[in-house]
C-alpha positions as CSV (number, residue, x, y, z in Angstrom):
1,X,-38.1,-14.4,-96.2
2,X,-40.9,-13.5,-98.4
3,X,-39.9,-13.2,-102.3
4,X,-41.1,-10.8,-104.8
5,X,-44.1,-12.1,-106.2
6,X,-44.0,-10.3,-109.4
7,X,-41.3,-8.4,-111.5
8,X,-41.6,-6.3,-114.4
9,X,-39.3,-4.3,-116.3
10,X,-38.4,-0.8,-115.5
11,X,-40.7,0.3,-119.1
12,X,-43.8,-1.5,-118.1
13,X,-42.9,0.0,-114.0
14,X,-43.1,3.4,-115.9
15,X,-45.9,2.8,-117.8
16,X,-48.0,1.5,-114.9
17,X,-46.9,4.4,-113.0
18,X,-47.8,7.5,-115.7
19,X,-51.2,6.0,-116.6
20,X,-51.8,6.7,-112.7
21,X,-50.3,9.9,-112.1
22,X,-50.8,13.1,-113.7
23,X,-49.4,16.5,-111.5
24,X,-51.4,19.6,-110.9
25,X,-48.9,22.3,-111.9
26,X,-49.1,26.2,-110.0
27,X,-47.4,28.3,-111.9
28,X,-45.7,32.0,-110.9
29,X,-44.1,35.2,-112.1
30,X,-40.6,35.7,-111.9
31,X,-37.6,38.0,-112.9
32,X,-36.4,36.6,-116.0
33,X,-32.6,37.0,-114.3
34,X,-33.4,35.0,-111.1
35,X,-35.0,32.1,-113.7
36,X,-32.0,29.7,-114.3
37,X,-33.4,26.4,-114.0
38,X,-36.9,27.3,-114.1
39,X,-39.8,25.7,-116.6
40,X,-41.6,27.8,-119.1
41,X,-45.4,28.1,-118.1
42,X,-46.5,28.8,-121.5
43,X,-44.8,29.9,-124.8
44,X,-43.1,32.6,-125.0
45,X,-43.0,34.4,-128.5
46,X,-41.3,37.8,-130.0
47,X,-43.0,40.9,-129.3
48,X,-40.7,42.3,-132.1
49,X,-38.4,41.3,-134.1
50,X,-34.7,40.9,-133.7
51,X,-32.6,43.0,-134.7
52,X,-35.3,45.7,-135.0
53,X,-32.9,47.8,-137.3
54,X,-30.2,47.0,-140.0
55,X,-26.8,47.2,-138.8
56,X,-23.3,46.3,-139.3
57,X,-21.0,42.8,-138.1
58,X,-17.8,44.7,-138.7
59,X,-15.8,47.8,-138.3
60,X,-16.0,49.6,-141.4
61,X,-17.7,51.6,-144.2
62,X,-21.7,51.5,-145.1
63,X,-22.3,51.5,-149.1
64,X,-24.4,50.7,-152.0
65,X,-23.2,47.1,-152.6
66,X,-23.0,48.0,-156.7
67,X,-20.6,50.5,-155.8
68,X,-18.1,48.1,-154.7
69,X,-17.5,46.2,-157.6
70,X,-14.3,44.9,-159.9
71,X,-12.6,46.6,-156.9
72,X,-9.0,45.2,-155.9
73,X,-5.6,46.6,-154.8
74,X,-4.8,47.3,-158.5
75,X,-7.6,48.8,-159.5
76,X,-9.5,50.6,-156.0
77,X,-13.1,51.9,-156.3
78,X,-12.8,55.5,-154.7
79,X,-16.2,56.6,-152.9
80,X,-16.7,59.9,-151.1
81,X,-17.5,59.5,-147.2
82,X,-20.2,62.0,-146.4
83,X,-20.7,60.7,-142.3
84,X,-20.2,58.6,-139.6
85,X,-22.8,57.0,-137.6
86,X,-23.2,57.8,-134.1
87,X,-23.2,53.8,-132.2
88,X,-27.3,54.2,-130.7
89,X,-28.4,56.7,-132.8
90,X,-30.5,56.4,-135.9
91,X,-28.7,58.3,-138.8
92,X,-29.8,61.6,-140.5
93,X,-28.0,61.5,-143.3
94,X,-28.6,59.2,-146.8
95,X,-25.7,57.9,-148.4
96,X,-26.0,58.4,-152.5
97,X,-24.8,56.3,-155.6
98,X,-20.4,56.7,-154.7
99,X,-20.6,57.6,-151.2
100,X,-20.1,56.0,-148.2
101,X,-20.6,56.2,-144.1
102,X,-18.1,55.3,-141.6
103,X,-19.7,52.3,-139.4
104,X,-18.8,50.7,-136.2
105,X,-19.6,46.9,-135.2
106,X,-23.2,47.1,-134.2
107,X,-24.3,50.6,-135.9
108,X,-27.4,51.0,-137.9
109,X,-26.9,51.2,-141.3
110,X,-27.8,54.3,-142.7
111,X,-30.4,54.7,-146.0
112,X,-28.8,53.9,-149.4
113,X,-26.7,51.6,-147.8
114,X,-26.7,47.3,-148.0
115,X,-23.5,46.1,-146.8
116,X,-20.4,46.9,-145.3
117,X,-16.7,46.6,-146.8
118,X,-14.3,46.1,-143.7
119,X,-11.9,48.7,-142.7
120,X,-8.5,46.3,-143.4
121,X,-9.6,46.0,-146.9
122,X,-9.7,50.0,-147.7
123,X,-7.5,53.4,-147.2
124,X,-7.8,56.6,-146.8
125,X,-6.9,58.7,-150.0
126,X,-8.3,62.0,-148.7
127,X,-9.9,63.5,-145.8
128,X,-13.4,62.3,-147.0
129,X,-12.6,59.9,-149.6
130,X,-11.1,56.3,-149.0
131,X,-10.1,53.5,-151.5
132,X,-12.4,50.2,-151.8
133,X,-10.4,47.1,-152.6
134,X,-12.5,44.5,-152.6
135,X,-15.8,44.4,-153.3
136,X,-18.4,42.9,-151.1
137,X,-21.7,41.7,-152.0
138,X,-25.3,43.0,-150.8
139,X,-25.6,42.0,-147.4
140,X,-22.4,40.9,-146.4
141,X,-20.9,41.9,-143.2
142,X,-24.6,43.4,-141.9
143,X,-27.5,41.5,-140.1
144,X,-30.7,42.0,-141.5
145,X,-33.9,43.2,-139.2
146,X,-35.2,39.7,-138.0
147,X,-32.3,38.0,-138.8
148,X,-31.9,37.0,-135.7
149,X,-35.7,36.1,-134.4
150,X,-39.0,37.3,-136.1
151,X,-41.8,39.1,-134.2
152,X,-44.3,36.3,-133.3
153,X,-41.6,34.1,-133.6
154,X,-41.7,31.4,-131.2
155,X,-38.7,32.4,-128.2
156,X,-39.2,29.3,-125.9
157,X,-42.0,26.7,-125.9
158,X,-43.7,25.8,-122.7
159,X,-42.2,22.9,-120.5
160,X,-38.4,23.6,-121.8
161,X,-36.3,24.0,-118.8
162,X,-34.4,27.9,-118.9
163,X,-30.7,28.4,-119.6
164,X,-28.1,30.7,-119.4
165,X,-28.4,31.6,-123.2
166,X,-32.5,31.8,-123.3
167,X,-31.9,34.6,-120.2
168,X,-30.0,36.5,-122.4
169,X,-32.2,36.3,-125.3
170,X,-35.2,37.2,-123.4
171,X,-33.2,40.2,-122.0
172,X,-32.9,40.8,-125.6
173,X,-36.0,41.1,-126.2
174,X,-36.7,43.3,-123.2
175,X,-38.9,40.2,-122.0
176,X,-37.7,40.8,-118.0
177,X,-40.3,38.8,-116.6
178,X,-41.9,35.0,-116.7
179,X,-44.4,32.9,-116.1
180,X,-43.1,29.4,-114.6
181,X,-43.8,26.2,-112.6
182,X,-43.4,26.6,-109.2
183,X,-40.9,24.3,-108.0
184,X,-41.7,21.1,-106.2
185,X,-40.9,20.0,-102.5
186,X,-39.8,16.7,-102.3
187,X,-39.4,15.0,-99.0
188,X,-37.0,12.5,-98.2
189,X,-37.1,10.4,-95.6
190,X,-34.5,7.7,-94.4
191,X,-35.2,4.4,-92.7
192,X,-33.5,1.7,-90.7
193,X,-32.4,1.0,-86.9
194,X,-28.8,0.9,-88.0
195,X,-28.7,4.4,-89.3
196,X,-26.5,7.4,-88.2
197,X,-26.3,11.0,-89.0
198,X,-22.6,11.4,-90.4
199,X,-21.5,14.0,-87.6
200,X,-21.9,10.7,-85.2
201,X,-19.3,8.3,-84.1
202,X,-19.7,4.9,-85.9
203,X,-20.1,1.7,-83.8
204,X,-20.1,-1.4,-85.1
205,X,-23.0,-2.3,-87.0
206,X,-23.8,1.0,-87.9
207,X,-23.4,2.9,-91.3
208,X,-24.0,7.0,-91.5
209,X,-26.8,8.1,-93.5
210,X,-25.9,8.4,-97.3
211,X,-29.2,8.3,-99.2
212,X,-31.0,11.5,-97.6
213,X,-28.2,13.9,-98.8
214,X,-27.4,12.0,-102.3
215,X,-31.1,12.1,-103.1
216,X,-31.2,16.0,-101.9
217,X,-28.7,16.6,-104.3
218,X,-30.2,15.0,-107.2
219,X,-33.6,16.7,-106.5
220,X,-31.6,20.1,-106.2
221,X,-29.3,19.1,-109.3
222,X,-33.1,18.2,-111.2
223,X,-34.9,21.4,-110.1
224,X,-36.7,20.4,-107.3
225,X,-36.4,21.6,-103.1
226,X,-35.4,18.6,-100.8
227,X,-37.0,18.5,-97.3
228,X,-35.4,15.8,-95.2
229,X,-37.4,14.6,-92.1
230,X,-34.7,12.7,-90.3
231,X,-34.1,8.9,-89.9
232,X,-36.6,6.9,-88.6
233,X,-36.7,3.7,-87.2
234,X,-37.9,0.6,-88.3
235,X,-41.3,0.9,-87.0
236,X,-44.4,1.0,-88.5
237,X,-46.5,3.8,-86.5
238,X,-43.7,6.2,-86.3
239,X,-42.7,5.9,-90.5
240,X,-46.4,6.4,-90.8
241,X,-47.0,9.6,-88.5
242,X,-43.4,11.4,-90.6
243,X,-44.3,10.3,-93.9
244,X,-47.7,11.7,-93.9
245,X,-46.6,14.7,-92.7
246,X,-44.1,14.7,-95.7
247,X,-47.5,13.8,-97.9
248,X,-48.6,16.6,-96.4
249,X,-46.3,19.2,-97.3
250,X,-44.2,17.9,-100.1
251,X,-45.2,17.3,-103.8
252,X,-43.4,13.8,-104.0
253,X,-42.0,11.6,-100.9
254,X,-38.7,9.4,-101.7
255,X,-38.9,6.8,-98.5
256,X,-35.4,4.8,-98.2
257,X,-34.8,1.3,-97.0
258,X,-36.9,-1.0,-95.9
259,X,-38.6,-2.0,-99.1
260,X,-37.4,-5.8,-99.5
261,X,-40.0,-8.0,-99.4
262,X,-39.4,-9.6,-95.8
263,X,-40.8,-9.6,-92.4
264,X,-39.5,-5.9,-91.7
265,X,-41.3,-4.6,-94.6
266,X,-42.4,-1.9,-93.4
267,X,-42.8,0.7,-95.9
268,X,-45.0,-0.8,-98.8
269,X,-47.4,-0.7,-95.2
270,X,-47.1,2.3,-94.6
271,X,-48.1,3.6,-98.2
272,X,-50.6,2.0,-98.3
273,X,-52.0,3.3,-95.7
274,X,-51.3,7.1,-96.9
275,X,-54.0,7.4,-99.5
276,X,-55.6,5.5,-102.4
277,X,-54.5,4.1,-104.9
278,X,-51.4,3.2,-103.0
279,X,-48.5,0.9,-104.1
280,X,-48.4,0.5,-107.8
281,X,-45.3,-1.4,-108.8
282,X,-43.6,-3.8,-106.1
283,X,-40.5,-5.3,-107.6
284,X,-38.3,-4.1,-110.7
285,X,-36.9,-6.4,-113.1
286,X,-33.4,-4.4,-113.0
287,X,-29.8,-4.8,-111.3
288,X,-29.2,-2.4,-108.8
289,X,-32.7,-1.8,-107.6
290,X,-34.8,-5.0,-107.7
291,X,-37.0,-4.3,-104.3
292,X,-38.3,-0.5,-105.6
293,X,-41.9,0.9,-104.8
294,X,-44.2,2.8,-107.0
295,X,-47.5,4.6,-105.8
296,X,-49.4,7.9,-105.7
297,X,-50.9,8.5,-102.6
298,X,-53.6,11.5,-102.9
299,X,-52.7,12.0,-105.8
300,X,-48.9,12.4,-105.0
301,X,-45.9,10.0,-105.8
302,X,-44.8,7.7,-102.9
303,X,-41.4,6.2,-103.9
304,X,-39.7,3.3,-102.2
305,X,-35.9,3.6,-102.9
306,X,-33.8,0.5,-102.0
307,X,-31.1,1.0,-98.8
308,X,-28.1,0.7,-100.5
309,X,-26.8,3.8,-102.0
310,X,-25.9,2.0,-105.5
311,X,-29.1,1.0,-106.0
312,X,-31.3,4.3,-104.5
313,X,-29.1,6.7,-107.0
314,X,-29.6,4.5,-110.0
315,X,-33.5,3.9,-109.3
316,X,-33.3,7.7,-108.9
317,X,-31.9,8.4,-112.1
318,X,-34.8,5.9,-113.9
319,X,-37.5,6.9,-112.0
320,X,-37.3,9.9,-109.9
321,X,-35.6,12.1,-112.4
322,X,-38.6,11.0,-114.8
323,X,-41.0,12.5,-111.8
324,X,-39.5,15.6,-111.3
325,X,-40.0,16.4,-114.7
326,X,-43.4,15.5,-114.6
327,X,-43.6,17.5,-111.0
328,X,-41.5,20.8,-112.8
329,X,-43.7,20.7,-116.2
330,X,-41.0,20.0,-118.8
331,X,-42.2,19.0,-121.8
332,X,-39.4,20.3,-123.2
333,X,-36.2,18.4,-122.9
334,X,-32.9,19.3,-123.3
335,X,-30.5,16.6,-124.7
336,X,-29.0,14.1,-121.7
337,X,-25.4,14.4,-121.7
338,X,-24.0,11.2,-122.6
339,X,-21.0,9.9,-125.2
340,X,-20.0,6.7,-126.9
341,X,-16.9,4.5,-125.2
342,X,-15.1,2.1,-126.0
343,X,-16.0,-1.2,-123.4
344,X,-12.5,-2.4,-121.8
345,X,-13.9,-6.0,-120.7
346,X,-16.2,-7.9,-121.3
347,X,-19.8,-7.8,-119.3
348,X,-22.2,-10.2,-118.6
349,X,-25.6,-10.2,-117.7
350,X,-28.8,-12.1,-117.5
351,X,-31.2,-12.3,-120.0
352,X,-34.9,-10.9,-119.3
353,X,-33.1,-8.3,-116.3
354,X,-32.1,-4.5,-117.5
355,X,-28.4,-4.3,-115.4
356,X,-27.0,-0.7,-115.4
357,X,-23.3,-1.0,-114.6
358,X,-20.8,2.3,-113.6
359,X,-17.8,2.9,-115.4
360,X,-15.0,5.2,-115.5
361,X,-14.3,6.8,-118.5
362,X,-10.6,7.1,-120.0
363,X,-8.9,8.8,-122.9
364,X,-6.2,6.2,-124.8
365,X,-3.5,7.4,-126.7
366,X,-5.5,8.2,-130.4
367,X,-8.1,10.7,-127.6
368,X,-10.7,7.9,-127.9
369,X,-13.0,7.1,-125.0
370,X,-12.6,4.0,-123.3
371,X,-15.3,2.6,-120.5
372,X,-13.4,0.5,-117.7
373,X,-16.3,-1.0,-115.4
374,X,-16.1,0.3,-111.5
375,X,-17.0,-3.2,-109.8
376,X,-19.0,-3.4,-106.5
377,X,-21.7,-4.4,-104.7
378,X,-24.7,-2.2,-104.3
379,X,-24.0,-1.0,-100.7
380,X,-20.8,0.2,-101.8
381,X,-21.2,4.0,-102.3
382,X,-17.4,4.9,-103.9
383,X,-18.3,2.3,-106.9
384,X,-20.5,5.6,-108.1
385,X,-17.9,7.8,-106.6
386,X,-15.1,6.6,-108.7
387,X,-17.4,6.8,-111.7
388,X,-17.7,8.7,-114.5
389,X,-21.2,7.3,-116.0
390,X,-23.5,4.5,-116.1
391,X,-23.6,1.7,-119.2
392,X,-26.9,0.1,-119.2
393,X,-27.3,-4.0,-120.9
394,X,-30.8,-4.0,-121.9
395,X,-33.2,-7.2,-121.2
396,X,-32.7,-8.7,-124.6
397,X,-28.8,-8.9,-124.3
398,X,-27.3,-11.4,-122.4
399,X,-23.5,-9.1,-122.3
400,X,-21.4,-6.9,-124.2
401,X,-18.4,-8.3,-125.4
402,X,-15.1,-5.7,-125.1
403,X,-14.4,-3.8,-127.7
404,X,-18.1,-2.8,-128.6
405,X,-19.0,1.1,-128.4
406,X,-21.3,1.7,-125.7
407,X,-24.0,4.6,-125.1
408,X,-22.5,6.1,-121.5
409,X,-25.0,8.2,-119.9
410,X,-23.2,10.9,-117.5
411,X,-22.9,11.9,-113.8
């Protein structure tokens, strides 16, 4: 067997990598409701400001804020109520000096008027008079025009990935269309002689197809549209004629097994032979996921996953996720979910390899989080399964002892 001639760490991989490839992005118009998940084209700013008219937080009575003043249960300011304001209507009445307006949550204010005393802290004395016992201050219980968002006010930058609450804001602001990315096809094919579609029977030697449907999930999860071409075998000719058709049609090909360094390497072959400048990175510095491939092809990414599930999720995670992002145009990224643990045991590792380790994630008896490492080889799918998160020991460290709070990046 033929050994990796050179390693480098899973920075300088990515580095090599981005200096090589930059995407073309096409972008689209949508409905702003059918965007969910969708990346900003450009930036989107206020075409007027939000709200666009005075109006009230509370249930209650419009005033002159002056008016309400020294007032308390003892001693109640009377005022004179000479309206009520219609919910969606402008008013057409002014309220003067010792006067007020009935108001409901979400009215416009009415002129004279700059703040709101709250139902609960008045009574009625009279038909159109009520009692103010506490006095409220100018601008309390009411939202200001542009409180909310200014016109010209940036809404969304470009490259920032859309989310239930940015729909509603741009609904808000009657914005009911968008201009985003289009999303990217990703084509996945898996290799190897001893793979099975999982409807089949097993026979011994054989293991059913994981990869192609945990990597179309994380390209679905990520934004993207998986097309799977099938399993192939471990032959050279046929991987090449499928994964140039998946060149072909795709934005990014994920290619599965087969990219050891041994006599049955097959795919770093094969992309090479799919367009210039071909394989990039041959070898990662990094436990699960040593024997991974980086290339563009045409100007496409070409990546070599390794076989065993493990080790294709987690070289997902640090390297196709990173793609997609350049594929879907975020520039914009919303915060990774992650939270600090508690390590349960200690954890070695060796020094000058990045090792990323799943752990499950467990609540002791003061709510504190503790990480208990899932062991297991890389072929062994239900290590992920049973996990909650990944802990990563960088290159420098050599282990983390138990006890020490660890960074846990989510699943």
């Amino acid at each position: 067997m033929i050994e990796f001639i050179e390693l480098i760490s899973s920075m300088d991989a990515r580095k090599k990598f981005f200096d090589v490839y930059s995407p073309e992005l096409k972008t689209e118009i949508i409905e702003t409701r059918n965007s969910l998940g969708r990346v900003t084209a450009s930036t989107i700013l206020a075409p007027h400001s939000l709200p666009n008219f005075p109006r009230s937080t509370v249930d209650g009575y419009s005033l002159q804020a002056s008016d309400s003043y020294g007032a308390s249960e003892s001693l109640p300011v009377y005022l004179k109520m000479v309206g009520e304001v219609s919910m969606g209507a402008e008013p057409d009445f002014t309220v003067k000096p010792n006067q007020c307006a009935m108001i409901h949550t979400g009215g416009m204010l009415p002129k004279g008027t700059n703040a709101v005393v709250m139902v609960e802290n008045t009574q009625k004395s009279q038909q159109d008079e009520i009692e103010v016992m506490r006095p409220v201050a100018t601008g309390e219980n009411i939202v200001e025009v542009g409180e909310d968002i200014k016109f010209g006010e940036e809404l969304i930058p470009a490259g920032k990935q859309i989310r239930e609450s940015d729909i509603g804001g741009l609904m808000a602001m009657g914005i009911t269309t968008l201009s985003v990315n289009q999303i990217p096809k990703v084509g996945i094919i898996s290799t190897g002689d001893e793979i099975i579609s999982p409807e089949n029977e097993l026979s011994l030697g054989q293991v059913r197809d994981i990869n192609s449907y945990s990597l179309s999930a994380i390209v679905s999860r990520y934004g993207g549209i998986p097309q799977v071409y099938g399993i192939i075998p471990d032959e050279e000719e046929t991987l090449h004629k499928i994964a140039q058709k998946a060149l072909s049609e795709c934005e990014m090909v994920l290619i599965t097994a087969g990219s050891s360094v041994s006599y049955r390497d097959i795919t770093s072959l094969v992309i090479n032979k799919l367009g210039k400048p071909g394989v990039l990175v041959h070898g990662v510095n990094i436990r699960p996921g040593k024997p991974t491939i980086l290339s563009v092809c045409k100007g496409k990414p070409v990546i070599g996953l390794p076989g065993n599930p493990v080790s294709a999720l987690v070289i997902a995670k640090l390297f196709v996720v990173p793609i997609m992002e350049r594929l879907l145009g975020i520039t914009y990224k919303n915060p990774t979910a992650t939270i600090t643990a508690e390590l349960s045991v200690n954890l070695s590792s060796q020094s000058g390899r990045e090792d990323w380790i799943p752990v499950r994630i467990v609540t002791n008896k003061q709510s504190k989080y503790k990480a208990e490492p899932v062991f297991g080889k890389s072929n062994l799918i239900f290590t992920l399964v049973k996990s909650d998160g990944l802990v990563r020991i960088s290159p420098e460290d050599t282990g983390i002892s138990a006890g020490e709070h660890v960074e846990v990046i989510l699943l």
